[in-house]
C-alpha positions in Angstrom: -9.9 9.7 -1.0 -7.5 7.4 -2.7 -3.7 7.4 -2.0 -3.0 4.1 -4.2 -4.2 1.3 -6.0 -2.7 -2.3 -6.8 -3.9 -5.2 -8.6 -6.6 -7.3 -7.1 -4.8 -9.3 -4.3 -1.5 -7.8 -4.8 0.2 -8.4 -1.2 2.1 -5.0 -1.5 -0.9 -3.2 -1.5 -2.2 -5.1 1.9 1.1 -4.3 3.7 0.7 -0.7 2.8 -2.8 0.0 3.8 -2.0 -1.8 7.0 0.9 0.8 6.7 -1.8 3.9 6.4 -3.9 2.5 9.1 -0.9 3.6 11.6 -1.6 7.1 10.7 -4.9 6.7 9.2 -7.7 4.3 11.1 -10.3 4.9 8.6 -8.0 3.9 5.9 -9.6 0.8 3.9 -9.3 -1.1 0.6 -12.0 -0.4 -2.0 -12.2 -3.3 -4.8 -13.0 -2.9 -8.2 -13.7 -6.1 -9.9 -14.4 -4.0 -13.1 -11.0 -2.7 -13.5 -9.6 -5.3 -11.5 -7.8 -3.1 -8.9 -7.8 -2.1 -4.8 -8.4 1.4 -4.2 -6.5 2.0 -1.1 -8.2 5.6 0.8 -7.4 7.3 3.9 -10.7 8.8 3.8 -14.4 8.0 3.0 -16.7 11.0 2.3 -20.3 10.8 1.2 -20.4 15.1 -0.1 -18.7 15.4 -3.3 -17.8 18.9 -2.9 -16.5 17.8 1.0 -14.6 15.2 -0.6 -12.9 17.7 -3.3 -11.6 20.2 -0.5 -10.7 17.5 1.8 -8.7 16.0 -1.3 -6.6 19.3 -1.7 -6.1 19.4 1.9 -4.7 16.2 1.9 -2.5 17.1 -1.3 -1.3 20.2 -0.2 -0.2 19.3 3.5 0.8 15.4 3.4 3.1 12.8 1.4 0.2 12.0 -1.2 0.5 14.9 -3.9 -1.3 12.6 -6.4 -4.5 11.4 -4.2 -7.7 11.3 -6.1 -11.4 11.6 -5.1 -12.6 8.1 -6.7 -16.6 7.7 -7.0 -18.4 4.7 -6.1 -21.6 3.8 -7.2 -22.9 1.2 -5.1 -26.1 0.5 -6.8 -27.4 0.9 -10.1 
């Protein structure tokens, strides 16, 4: 579940998921070298539908109102 995203590199976005680690330890930095962007997420699910409630959740009852459940495909 993402919370933000920064270019690649982008020392803001370091600082912050070190921020969201605080509160989150399963928080992590997901790279895109597509889009050229780190995902930061506070939450890693492998059930798409898990992911979708867990997103809501996480909308409805914490600071990110504009998280997003971001697929990875990790093999093609």
């Amino acid at each position: 579940i993402v919370v933000a995203s920064y270019s690649v590199g982008n020392r803001y976005g370091k600082l912050y998921l070190e921020e969201l680690k605080a509160e989150y330890p399963n928080a992590g930095l997901f790279t895109s070298q597509k889009r050229q962007l780190d995902y930061l997420y506070i939450e890693s699910l492998n059930d798409f539908d898990k992911a979708i409630a867990r997103m809501k959740e996480i909308r409805n009852n914490t600071q990110f109102k504009n998280s997003w459940v971001h697929i990875v495909r990790l093999s093609r």
